[in-house]
Structure formats: structure tokens, C-alpha cells
C-alpha positions in Angstrom: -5.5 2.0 -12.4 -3.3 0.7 -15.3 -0.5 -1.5 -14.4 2.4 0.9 -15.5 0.5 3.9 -13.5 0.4 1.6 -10.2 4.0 0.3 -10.8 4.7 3.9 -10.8 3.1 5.3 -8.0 4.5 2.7 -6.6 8.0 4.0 -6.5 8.4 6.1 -3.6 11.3 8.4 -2.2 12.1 5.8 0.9 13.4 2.1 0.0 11.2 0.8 3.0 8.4 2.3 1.3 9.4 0.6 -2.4 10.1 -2.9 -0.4 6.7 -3.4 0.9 4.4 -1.5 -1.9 6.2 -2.6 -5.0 5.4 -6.4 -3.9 2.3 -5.9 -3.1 0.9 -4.0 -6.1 2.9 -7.1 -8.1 1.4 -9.9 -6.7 -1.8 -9.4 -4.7 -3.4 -6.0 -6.1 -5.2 -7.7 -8.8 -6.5 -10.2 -6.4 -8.4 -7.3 -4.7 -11.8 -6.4 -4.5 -12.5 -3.2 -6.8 -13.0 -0.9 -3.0 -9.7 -2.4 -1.9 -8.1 -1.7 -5.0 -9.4 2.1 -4.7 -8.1 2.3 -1.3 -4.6 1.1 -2.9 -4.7 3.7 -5.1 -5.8 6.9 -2.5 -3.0 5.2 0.1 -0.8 5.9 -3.3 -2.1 9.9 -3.1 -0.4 9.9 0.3 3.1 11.5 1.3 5.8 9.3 2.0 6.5 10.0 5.4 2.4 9.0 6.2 2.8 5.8 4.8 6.3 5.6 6.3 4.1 5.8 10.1 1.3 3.6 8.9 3.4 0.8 7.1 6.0 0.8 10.0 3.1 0.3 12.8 4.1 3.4 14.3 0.8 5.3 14.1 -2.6 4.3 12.8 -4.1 6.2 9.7 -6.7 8.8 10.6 -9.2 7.9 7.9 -10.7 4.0 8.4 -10.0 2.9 4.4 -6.4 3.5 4.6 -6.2 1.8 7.7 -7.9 -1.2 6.0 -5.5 -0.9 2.9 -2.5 -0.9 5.2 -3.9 -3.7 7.3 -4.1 -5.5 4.1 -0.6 -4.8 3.3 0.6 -5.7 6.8 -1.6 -9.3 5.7 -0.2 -9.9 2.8 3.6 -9.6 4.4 2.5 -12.8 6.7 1.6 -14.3 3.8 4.3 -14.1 2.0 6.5 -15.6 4.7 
């Protein structure tokens, strides 16, 4: 996905949301494999209040590459620290 079109998608309807997929998208999409980066993109498909559950660690995602995107995300947070 082009950079503008991720910064985009990005931009959700929940600052939580923004917070932790703005970063990420910034500085560690590109590090990616190509599959992770596609799972980046189809999290980006989801509705807010999914990712709100899955980000917060109050529910899994049902299908197993979200929950590998997310778990990347969740990651890349201890990293960052």
C-alpha cells in the first residue's frame, strides 16, 4: 500500500486506535515482511470497535493473521519502551 493510503487508513474514529496504529505504520511497517504487511493492511479493513477488543487485549481476533498482525503490534509497543 502507498504511504499516504496507509497513513490514511491509519486514522481511525478512536484516539486509542490512532495512538498505537499511526506509530506503527510510521516506523516499523516497512520493516515487515510483504505477508505481515498484507495482514497490516486487511487488520486496516476492520471496524474500529474490533481492533478496539484486539489492540486492548480484551478479546483475541477470530481469524489467525490478524491475531499475528496484532501480536506484532502488541511487539512493537515493547519495543518502543
Amino acid at each position: 500500500m502507498e504511504k499516504n493510503r496507509l497513513r490514511w487508513a491509519c486514522r481511525r474514529g478512536m484516539l486509542e486506535l490512532d495512538l498505537l496504529l499511526e506509530p506503527f505504520a510510521e516506523e516499523f511497517y516497512e520493516t515487515l515482511e510483504e505477508s505481515d504487511q498484507l495482514r497490516f493492511e486487511a487488520l486496516l479493513e476492520c471496524e474500529d470497535q474490533s481492533l478496539f477488543l484486539w489492540l486492548m487485549k480484551r478479546e483475541p481476533a477470530d481469524n489467525p493473521d490478524l491475531q499475528r498482525i496484532v501480536q506484532i503490534i502488541h511487539e512493537s509497543r515493547s519495543k518502543d519502551s
